[in-house]
N, C-alpha and C positions, 0 to 999 in steps of 0.2 A: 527450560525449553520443553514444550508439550509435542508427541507425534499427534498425528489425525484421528486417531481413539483416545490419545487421554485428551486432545481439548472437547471431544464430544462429550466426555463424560464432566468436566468441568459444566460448558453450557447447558449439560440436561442438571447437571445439579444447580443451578441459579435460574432454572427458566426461560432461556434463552433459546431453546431447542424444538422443534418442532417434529414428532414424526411421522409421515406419511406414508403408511402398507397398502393403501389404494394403488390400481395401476397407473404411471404418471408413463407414459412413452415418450423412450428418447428423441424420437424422431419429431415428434410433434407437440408433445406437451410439457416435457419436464421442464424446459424454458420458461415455458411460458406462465408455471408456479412460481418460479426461480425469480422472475424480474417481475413479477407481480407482488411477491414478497419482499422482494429490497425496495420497490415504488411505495408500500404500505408500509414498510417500517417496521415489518413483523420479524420474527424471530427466526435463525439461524434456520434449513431445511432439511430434513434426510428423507431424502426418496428412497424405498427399499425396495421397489418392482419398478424401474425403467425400463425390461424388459432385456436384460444381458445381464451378464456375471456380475457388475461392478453394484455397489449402492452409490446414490448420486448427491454431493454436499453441496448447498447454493447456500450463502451468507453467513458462510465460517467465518472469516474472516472480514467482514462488512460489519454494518452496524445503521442505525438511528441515522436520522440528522438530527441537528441543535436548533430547528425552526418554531421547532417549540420544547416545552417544558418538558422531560423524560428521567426516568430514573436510570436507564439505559444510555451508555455515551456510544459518540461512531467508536472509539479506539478500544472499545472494552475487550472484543473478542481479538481483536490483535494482541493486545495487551497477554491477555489468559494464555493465546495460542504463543506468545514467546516468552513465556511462563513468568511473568511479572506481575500476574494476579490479577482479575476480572477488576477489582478495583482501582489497578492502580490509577493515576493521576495523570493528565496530561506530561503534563512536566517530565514525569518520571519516561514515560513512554521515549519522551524527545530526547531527553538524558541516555535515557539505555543505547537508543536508535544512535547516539552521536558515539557513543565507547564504542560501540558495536564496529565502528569503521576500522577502528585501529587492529582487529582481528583479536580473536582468544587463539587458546594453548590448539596442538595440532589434532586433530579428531583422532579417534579410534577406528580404527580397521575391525568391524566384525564381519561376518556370512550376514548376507541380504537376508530380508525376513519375508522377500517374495519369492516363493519356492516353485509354484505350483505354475508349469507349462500349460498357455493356452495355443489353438490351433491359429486364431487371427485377433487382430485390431477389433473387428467391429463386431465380432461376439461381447466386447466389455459393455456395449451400450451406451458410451460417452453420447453424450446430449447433443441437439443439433442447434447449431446458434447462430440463427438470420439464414443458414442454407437451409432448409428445410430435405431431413432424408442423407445429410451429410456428418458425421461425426465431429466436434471439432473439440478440438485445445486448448482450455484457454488458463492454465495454473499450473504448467509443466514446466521441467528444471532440466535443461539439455547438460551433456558432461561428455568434454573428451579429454586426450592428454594431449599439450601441447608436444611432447617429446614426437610423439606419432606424427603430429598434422606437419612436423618442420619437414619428417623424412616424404610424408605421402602415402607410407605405408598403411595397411590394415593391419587390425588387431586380434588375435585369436584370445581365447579364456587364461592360459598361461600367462599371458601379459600381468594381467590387472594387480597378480602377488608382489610384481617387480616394482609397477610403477608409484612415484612417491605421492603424497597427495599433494605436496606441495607444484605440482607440475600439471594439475587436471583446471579446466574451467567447466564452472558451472556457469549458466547463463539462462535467459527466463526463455518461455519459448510458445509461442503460438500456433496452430495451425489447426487441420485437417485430414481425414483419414479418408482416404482414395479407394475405394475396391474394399479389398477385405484386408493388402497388407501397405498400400501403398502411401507415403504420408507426403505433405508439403504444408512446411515449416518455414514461417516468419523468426528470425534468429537475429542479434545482432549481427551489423554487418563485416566487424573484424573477424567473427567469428567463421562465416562463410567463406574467407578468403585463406583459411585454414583446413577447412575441412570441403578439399579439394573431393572434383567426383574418383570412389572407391573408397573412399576413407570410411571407417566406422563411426558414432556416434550412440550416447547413451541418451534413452529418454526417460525419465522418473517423474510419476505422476503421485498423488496424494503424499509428497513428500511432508517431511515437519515443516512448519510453515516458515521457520526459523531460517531452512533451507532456502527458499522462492526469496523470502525479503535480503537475504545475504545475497542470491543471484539477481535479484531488481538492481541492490545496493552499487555490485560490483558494477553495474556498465550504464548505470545513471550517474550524470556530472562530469564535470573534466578534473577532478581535486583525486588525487593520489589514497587508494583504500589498502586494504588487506585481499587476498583473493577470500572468493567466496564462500569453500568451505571455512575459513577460518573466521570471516565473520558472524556465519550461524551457529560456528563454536563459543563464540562470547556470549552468546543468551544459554549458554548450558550442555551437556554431551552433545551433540549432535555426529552418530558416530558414522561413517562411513562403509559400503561393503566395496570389496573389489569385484569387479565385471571386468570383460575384455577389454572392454575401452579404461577402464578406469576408477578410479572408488565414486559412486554415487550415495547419495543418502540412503544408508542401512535400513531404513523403517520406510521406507517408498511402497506405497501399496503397489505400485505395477511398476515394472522395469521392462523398457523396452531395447532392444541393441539391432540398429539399422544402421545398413549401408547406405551412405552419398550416391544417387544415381544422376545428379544435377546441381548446380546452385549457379543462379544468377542475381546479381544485386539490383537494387531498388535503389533507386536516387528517391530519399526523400524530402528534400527541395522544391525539387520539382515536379513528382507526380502524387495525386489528389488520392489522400488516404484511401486504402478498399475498405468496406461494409467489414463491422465486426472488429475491426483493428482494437486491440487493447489498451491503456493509456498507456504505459513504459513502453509504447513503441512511437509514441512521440516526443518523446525528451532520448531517443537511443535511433542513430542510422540505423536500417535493418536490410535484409536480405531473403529472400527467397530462396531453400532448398530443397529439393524433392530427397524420398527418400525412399528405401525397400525395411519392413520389420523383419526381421531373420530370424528374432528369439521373441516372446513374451514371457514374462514372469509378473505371477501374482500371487499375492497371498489370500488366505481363504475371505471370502466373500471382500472385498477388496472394497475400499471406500474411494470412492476418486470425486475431492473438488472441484469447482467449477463456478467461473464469473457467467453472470447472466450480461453480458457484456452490452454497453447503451442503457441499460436501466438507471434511475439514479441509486445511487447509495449502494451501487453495483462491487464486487469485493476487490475486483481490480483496478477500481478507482479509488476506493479507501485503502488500499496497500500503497500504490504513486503516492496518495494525499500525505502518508506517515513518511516515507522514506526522503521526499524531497522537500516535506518540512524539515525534517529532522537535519537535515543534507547544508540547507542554506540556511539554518538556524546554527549549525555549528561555526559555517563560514563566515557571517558576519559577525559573528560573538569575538573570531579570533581577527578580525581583518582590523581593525584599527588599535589591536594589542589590548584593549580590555571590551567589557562583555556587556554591552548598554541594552542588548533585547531580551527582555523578557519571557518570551515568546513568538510563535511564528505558526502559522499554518495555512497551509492550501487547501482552503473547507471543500470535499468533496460535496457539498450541497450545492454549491457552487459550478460545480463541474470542473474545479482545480485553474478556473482563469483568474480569479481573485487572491492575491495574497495580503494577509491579513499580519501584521509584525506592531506589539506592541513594547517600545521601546521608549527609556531615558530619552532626555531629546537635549543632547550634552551641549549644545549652541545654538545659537539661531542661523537656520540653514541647514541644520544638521537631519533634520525631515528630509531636504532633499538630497543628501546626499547618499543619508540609507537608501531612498527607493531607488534611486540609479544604480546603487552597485547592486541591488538585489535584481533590475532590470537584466544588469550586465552577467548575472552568474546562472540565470533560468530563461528558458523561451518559453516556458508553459504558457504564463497569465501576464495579459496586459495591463490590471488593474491592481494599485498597491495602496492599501491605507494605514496610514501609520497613527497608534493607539497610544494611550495614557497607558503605563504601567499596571496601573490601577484594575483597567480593563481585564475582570476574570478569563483563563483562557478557554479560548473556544466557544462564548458565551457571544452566539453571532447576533440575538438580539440586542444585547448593550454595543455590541460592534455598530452594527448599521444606526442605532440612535445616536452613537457618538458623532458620527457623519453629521445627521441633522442638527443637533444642536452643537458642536464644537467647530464644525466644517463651515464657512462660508461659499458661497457658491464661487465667486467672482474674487476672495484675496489664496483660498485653503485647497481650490480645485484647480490641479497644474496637467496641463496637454502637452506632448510634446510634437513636433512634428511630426508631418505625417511621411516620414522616413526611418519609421522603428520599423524591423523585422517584426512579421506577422506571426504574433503568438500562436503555439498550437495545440492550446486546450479547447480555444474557445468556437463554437459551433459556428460563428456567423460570419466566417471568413476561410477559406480554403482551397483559394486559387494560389498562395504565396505571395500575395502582391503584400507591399508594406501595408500599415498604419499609424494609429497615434496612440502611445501609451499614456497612461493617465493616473496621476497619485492624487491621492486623497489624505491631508493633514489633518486628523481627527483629534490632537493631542493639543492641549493650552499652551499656549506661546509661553516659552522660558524667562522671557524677557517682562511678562506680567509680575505685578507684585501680587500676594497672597488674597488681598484686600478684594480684587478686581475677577476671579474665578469663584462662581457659581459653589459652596458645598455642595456634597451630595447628601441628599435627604435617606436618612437609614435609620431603622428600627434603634441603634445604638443612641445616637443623635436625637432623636424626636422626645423621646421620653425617658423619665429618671429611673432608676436602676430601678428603686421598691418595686415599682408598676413592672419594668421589663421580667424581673423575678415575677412577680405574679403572675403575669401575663404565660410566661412558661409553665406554669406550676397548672396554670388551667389549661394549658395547649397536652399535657402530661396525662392530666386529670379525663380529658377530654378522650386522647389516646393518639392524636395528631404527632406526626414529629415534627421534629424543629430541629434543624441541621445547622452545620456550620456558617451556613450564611447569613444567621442570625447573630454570629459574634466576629469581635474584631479579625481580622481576614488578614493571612500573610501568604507568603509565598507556597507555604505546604500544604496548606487547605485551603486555598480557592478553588482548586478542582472540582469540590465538592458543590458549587453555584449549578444548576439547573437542575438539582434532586427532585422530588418528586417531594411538594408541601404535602 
């Protein structure tokens, strides 16, 4: 597990990093760098003048798309920032992300390393995203203790030594800075019915990122997790400090401790997303709760993340896109007692309405039984295509060709009535009225003999070993690499397909 200074230092040592000492203002421009650089596919951002105390991070945690050939993948900097190593592998990513549920050992209690008292909220500078002139939230980790929210009571600084961490929730958290202390917060909606008005609450910004994904983790899905500090324990220390309300992520560049002055919930069934909404506020009820800041704490020159939120390849939709592949990739691996998918992802290039599952296809009919339960367990994405094993992960180009040439229109493309609940990743629907979800069978029918499926044509296949050695030997000579894609391909090293020839 990396805090928000060791993955910068990671990303500035592999090139991924970017940094800007020009003035980029909060209010009006840092945005607008921020989602212009997730749109272009450029590299990770640090603003160092937005004009407040904070320095400003867009696309720590984002990445690439796979729309074309990259030596850079979308999970790399996820990967790094939950210290599984800039290289690791798809697979591996999904692997960590599914242990990760079951929780690690109990965190450490240390002193916060935000020490340094500020006078308000909006001297930090946080970025203004779609309000223009308004501060807003968009990569914060709320923390209270349940033991408090049962009684009602508030919490003074004495508390926080007492309370266990097994009793605190961490939870993701959205919003906007009112004034100079005043905040209103998008929160889950169990959460708000907890933290009644007077109650305290903890807000922790630039937390480890280990932190946010174990908070997404906790209150995305309806399948049984670990609470949230203990799942950002399973990627490595992640140690905790105690505050009034309760232990928050020890390494959190800003800690905030604000009282409940309101909370009213949101029915989100029924009313039409607001401007700016995050993705894990549409796989999660939410609520609305106003708030007063009583305390800021920050450490010196404080680094605080932030999604350029609506951009593509935005960092809050490559966090969703990991957590709730990893989430339903775990779920149908164990749901029929053995493990037929391969893989699974909801390509944030897509915008997360597409789910892409390349799986065994253990009988005939068995296509469609995957895509219905994977219907049955996500309302994100309406659209599900089911892939040859074969199919490198993530490799959205051989994805969509498989479509064309494995897919028939009219036996492989299944509609279903138009009485499916209305997916809500996807932009072109959001009155809640239903729809028709729709799979796509891109994998060769089981029931074929050998004889009757197309090989596939590859550098292994086409020509005899001498010439394939030679061939290397001049691609060597030349100074060109030649990756793993060039040799026979198993489950460990296919991740390595869309390197940079």
């Amino acid at each position: 597990m990396n805090n928000i200074r060791d993955h910068l230092g990671v990303l500035d040592g592999v090139g991924d990093l970017i940094r800007i000492d020009e003035r980029t203002h909060w209010a009006d421009t840092a945005f607008a760098v921020a989602a212009e650089a997730a749109r272009e596919n450029g590299p990770a951002v640090l603003l160092t003048d937005a004009g407040g105390h904070a320095r400003l991070l867009a696309g720590g945690v984002g990445g690439p798309d796979r729309l074309t050939v990259r030596s850079r993948e979308p999970w790399s900097r996820i990967a790094a920032a939950l210290g599984l190593g800039y290289d690791a592998g798809y697979l591996d990513v999904l692997d960590a992300l599914v242990a990760a549920r079951r929780g690690g050992p109990k965190p450490e209690v240390t002193p916060p390393a935000a020490t340094e008292s500020k006078t308000d909220l909006r001297s930090l500078g946080l970025p203004a995203v779609h309000d223009p002139g308004v501060p807003a939230i968009t990569l914060g980790v709320g923390a209270y203790t349940t033991e408090l929210s049962e009684t009602g009571g508030t919490a003074d600084e004495s508390v926080g030594e007492d309370v266990t961490v097994g009793s605190v929730e961490w939870f993701p958290v959205r919003g906007s800075i009112q004034g100079s202390n005043g905040l209103k917060l998008s929160v889950p909606a169990k959460v708000s019915t907890d933290l009644r008005e007077g109650t305290t609450l903890s807000l922790a910004l630039g937390t480890p990122p280990a932190a946010l994904v174990g908070a997404i983790m906790r209150w995305t899905g309806e399948t049984q997790v670990a609470g949230a500090p203990f799942i950002a324990n399973a990627f490595g220390p992640v140690p905790v400090a105690a505050t009034g309300i309760g232990p928050v992520p020890a390494e959190s560049e800003v800690i905030v401790e604000a009282k409940v002055t309101d909370s009213s919930p949101i029915d989100n069934e029924t009313q039409t997303p607001e401007k700016g909404r995050e993705p894990w506020e549409y796989v999660v009820s939410t609520a609305t709760i106003e708030a007063r800041a009583e305390r800021v704490l920050t450490r010196e020159d404080p680094i605080v993340p932030f999604s350029p939120t609506g951009a593509p390849m935005a960092d809050g939709r490559a966090l969703l896109s990991m957590v709730e592949s990893a989430r339903l990739y775990g779920r149908v691996n164990n749901y029929w007692g053995v493990s037929p998918v391969e893989w699974l992802a909801l390509p944030a290039e897509a915008g997360l309405g597409i789910c892409l599952v390349a799986s065994d296809i253990l009988y005939a009919g068995f296509e469609w039984q995957l895509a219905n339960t994977l219907f049955s367990f996500s309302r994100l994405f309406d659209k599900v295509v089911v892939l040859d094993t074969e199919t490198p992960p993530m490799d959205l180009a051989r994805a969509f060709d498989d479509i064309w040439v494995k897919a028939h229109p009219a036996n492989d493309w299944e509609f279903s009535d138009s009485a499916a609940p209305a997916a809500r990743a996807p932009y072109y629907r959001r009155d809640g009225s239903t729809g028709a979800n729709v799979y796509v069978n891109a994998a060769w029918d089981p029931r074929w003999d050998e004889e009757y499926i197309a090989p596939r044509v590859t550098f292994e296949t086409m020509y005899p070993e001498d010439l394939r050695t030679a061939v290397r030997e001049e691609w060597d000579a030349m100074g060109f690499a030649h990756g793993s894609e060039h040799e026979p391909r198993g489950r460990q090293d296919s991740d390595t397909v869309g390197d940079d020839k």
